[in-house]
C-alpha positions as CSV (number, residue, x, y, z in Angstrom):
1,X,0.0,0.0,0.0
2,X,1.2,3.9,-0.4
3,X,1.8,5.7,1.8
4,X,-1.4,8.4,1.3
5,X,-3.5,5.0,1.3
6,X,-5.1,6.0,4.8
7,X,-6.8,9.2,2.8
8,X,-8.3,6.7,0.6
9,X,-10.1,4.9,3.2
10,X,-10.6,7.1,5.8
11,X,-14.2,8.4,4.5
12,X,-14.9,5.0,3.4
13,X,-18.0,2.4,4.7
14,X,-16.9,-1.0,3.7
15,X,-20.6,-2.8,4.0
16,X,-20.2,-6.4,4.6
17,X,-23.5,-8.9,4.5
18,X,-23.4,-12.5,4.8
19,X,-26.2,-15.1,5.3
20,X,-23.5,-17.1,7.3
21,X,-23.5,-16.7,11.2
22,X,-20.1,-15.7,10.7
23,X,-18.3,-13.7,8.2
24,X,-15.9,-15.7,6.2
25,X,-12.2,-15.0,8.1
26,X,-10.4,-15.5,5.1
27,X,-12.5,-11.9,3.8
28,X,-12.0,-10.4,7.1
29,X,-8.5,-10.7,7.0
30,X,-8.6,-9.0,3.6
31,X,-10.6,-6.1,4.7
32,X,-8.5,-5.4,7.5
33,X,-5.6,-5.3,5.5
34,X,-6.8,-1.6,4.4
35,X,-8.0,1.0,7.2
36,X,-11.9,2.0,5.9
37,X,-13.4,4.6,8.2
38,X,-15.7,2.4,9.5
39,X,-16.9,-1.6,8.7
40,X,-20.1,-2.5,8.9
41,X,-21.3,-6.6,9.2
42,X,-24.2,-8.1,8.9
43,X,-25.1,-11.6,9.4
44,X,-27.6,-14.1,9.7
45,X,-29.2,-12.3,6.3
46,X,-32.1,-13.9,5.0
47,X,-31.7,-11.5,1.8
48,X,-29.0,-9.5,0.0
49,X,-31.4,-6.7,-0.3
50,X,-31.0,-6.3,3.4
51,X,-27.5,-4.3,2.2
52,X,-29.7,-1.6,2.1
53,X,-30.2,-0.9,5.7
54,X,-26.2,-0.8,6.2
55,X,-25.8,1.5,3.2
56,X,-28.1,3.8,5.4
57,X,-26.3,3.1,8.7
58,X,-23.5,4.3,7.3
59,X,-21.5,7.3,8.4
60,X,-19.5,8.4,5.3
61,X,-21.2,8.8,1.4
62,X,-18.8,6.6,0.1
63,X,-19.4,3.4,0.5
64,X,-17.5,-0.2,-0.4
65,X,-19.5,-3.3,-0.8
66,X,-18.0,-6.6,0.0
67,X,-19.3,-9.6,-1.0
68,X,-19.1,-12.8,1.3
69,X,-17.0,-15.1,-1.4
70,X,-14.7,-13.1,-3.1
71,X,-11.6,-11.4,-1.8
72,X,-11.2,-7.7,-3.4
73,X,-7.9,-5.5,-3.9
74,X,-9.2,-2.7,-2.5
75,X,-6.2,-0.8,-3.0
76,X,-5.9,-1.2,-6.8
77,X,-9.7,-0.4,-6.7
78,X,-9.6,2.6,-4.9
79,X,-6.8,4.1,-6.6
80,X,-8.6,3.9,-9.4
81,X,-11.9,5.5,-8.1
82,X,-10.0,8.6,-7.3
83,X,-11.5,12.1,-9.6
């Protein structure tokens, strides 16, 4: 990661959902890899469209969806989101 990463993330939700109990470790690990403002979990979801109530929990505008089964270079994604 650079070294300006941390202004990348800072106003960043990262919105996880899973219908696990848990959320997979192996994505956790990923995620924590990179310092988002804030992570939201939710689990025990009976539907994906229940994202919707974390996107509205969420303190900061931009937000970063992970999904439960893949693992995402955030980094390389961000940098790339940048105006």
């Amino acid at each position: 990661m650079m070294d300006n990463s941390t202004s990348i993330y800072s106003n960043v939700s990262c919105i996880l959902l899973t219908k696990e109990t848990n959320y997979p470790k192996e994505v956790l690990d990923n995620i924590n890899k990179y310092p988002f403002g804030e992570v939201l979990i939710g689990t025990n979801s009976p539907s994906p469209y229940l994202k919707h109530i974390l996107f509205k929990q969420a303190k900061f505008d931009t937000l970063a969806y992970q999904d439960d089964d893949a693992i995402i270079p955030w980094d390389k994604l961000l940098e790339q989101s940048k105006p």
